[in-house]
C-alpha positions as CSV (number, residue, x, y, z in Angstrom):
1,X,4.9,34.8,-8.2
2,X,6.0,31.6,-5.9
3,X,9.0,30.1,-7.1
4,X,8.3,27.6,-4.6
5,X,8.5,23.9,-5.9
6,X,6.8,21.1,-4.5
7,X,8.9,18.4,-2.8
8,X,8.2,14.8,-1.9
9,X,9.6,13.2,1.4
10,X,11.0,10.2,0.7
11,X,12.3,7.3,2.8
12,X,13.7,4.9,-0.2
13,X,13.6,3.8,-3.2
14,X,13.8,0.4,-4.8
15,X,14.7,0.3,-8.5
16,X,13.7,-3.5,-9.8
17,X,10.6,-4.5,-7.2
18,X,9.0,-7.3,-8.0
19,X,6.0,-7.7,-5.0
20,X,4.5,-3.9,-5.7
21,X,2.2,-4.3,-8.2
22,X,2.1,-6.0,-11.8
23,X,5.8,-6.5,-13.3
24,X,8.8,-5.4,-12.5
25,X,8.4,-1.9,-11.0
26,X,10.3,1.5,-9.9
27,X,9.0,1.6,-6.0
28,X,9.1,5.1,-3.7
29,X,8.7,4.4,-0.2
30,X,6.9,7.9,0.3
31,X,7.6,9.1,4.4
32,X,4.9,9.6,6.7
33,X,1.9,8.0,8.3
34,X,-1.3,8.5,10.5
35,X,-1.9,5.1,11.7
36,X,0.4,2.9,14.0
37,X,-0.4,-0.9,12.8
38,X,0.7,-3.2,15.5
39,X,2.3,-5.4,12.5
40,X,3.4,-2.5,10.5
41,X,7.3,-3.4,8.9
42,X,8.0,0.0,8.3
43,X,8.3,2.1,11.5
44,X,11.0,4.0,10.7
45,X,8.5,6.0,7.8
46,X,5.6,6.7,10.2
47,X,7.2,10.3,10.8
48,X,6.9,12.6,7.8
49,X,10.4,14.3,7.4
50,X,12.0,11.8,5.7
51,X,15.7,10.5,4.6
52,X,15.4,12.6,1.1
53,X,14.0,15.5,-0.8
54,X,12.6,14.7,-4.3
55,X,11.1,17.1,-6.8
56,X,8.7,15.3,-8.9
57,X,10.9,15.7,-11.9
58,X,13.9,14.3,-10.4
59,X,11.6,11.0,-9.5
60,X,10.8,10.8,-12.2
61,X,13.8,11.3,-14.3
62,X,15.3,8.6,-12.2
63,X,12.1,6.0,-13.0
64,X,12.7,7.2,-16.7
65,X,16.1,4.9,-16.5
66,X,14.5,1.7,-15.6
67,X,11.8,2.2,-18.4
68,X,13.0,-0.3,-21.0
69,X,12.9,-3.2,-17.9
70,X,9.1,-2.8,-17.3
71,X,7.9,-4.5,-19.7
72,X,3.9,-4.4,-20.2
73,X,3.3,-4.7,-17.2
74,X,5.5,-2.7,-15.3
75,X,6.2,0.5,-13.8
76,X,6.1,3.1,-11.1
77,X,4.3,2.5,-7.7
78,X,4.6,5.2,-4.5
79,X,4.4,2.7,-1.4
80,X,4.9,4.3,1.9
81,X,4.5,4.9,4.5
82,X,0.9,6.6,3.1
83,X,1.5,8.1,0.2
84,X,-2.2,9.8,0.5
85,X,0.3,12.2,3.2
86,X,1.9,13.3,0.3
87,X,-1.0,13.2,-2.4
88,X,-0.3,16.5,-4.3
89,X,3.1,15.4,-4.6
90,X,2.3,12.0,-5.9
91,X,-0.4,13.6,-8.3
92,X,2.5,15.8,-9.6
93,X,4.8,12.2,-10.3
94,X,2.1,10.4,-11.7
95,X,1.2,12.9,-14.0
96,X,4.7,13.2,-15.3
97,X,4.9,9.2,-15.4
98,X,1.6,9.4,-17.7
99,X,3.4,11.2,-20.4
100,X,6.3,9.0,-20.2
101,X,4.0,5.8,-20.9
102,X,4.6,4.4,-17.5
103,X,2.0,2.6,-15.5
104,X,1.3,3.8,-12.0
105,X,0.1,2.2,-9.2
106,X,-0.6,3.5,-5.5
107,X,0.1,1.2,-3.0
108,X,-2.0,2.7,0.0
109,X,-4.2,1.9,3.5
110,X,-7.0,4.0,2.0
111,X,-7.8,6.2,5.0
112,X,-7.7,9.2,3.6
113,X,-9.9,10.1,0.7
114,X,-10.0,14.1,0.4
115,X,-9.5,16.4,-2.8
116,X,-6.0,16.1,-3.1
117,X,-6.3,11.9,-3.1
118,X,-9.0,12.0,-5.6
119,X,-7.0,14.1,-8.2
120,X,-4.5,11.9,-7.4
121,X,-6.4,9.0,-8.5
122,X,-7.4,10.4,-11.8
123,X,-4.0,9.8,-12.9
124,X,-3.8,5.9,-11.2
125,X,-3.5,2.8,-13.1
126,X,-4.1,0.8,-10.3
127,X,-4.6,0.5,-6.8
128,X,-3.0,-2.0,-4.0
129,X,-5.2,-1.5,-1.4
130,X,-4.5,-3.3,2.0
131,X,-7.6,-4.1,3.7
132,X,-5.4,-5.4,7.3
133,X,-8.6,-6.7,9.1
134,X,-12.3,-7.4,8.1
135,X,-13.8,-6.3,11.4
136,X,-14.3,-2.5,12.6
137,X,-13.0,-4.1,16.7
138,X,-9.7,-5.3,15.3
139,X,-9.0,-2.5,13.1
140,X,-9.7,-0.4,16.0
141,X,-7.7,-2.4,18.5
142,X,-5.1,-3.0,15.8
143,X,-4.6,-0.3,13.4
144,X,-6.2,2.6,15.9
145,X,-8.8,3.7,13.4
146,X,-11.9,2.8,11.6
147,X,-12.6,0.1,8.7
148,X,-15.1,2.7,7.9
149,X,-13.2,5.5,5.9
150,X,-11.2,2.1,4.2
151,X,-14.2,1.2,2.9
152,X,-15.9,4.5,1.7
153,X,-12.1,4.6,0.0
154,X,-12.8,1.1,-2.2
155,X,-16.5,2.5,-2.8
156,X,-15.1,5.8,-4.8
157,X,-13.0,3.3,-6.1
158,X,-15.2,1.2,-7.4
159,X,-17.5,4.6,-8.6
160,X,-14.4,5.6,-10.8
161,X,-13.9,2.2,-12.0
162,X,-10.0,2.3,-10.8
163,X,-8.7,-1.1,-10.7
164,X,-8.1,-2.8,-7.1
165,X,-6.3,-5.4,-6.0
166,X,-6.9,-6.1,-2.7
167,X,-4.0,-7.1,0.0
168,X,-4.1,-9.0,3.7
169,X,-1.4,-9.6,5.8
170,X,-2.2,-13.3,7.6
171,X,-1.4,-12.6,11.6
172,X,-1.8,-16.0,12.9
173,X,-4.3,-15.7,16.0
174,X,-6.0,-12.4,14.5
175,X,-7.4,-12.7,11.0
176,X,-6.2,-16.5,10.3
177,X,-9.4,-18.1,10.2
178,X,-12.2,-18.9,7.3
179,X,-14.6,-16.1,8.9
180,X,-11.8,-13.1,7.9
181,X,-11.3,-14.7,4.8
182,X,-15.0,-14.9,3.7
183,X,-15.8,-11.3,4.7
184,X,-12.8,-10.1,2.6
185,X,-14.0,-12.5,-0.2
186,X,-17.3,-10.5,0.2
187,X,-16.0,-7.5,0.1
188,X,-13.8,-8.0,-3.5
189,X,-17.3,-9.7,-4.9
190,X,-19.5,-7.0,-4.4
191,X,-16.5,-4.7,-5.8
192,X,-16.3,-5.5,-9.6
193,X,-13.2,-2.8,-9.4
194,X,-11.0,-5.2,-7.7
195,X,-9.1,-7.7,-10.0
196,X,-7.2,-9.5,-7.5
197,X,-7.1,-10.4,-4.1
198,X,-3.9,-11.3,-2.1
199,X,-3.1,-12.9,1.2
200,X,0.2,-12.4,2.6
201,X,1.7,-14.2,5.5
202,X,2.6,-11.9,8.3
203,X,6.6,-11.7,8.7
204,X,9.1,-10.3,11.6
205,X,12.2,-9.6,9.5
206,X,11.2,-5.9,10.6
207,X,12.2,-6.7,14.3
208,X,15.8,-5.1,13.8
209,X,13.7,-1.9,12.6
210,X,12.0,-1.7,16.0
211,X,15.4,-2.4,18.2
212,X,17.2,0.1,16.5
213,X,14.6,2.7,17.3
214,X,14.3,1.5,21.0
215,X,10.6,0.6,20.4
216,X,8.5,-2.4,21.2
217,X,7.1,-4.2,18.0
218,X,3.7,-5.1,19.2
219,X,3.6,-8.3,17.2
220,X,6.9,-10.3,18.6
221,X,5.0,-13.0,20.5
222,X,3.2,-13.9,17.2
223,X,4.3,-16.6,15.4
224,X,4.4,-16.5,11.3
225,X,2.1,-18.8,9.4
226,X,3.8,-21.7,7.8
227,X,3.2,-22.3,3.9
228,X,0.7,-25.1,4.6
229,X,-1.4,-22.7,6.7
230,X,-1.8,-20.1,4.4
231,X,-2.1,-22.0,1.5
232,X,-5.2,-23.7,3.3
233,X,-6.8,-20.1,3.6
234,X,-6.4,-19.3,0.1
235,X,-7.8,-22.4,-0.7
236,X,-9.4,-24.3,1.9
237,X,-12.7,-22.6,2.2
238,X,-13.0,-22.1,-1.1
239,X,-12.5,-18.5,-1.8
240,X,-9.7,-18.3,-3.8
């Protein structure tokens, strides 16, 4: 008999995170993943060895200690990186947080949906799911895969009756226009799983990451939307 245990690879963790999901919430920044988003502010996960080697338990055990700030709404959400990478291992936290009492919430791309992510889902609360572009072209010239699987991931989603909300980072020049915004509007209305829809405005704070690592950020020349302009897309046409 294996006495091999299962261990997660884990960039970071953030103990009180209040932008990952309903509440205040226990967030692991899981390592590793297969796509290379010109915006993406976390280069330094893409590879999957990471900084540090969790068991579930210990996880866990750690999340256990925020418990009593949570709240109702609170709790645990794996982030990456993509945590589908690392979906048995998630499964494995999730399932522990469950008999705890504490909410879970995957914070994910949605390009992988497989076995292993669909066990892992059983035992999801909710999903953040970041739809970056509306269009196959820009997720192809921007992302370097497919909207396709993305979609097919929301549609299982929407099957199981999993809660959604739905995220967009605003890139002025790319998906800053009423077009973008009325697909994605589309795309939550024909979903009754998703609950929420949010539009973030696209940010460069991740520029250090990308010097330090002696790589270009694809993304420097673009500028990031003001208030005013984003608050015109979530309002301006309507939508939202």
């Amino acid at each position: 008999m294996s006495d091999c245990v299962l261990k997660g690879q884990i960039h970071s963790i953030q103990t009180l995170g209040t932008v990952d999901g309903p509440g205040v919430r226990f967030v692991v920044f899981l390592q590793g993943c297969p796509l290379r988003c010109k915006c993406c502010h976390n280069p330094d996960t893409w590879e999957l060895n990471g900084n540090y080697e969790y068991t579930a338990e210990e996880i866990v055990k750690k999340c256990v200690r925020y418990k009593e700030y949570f709240g109702i709404d609170g709790g645990i959400t794996l982030s990456g990186g993509e945590p589908l990478l690392q979906a048995r291992f998630a499964k494995e936290v999730f399932s522990l947080c469950k008999k705890e009492g504490i909410n879970t919430c995957l914070d994910t791309s949605g390009i992988i949906l497989n076995e292993d992510t669909k066990e892992l889902l059983e035992v999801t609360d909710l999903v953040l799911l970041d739809i970056k572009y509306t269009t196959d072209e820009l997720y192809k010239e921007n992302v370097g895969c497919s909207i396709h699987p993305v979609l097919r991931f929301l549609d299982y989603l929407q099957e199981k009756e999993i809660p959604v909300w739905l995220r967009q980072v605003i890139i002025p020049t790319i998906n800053d226009n009423n077009e973008n915004i009325t697909e994605l509007k589309r795309i939550a209305d024909t979903h009754p799983c998703v609950k929420k829809t949010e539009l973030l405005p696209f940010k460069k704070i991740c520029q250090t990451k990308y010097d330090s690592m002696n790589i270009p950020f694809p993304f420097s020349h673009i500028p990031t939307p003001t208030a005013e302009q984003m608050k015109k897309l979530r309002t301006g046409n309507g939508c939202w």
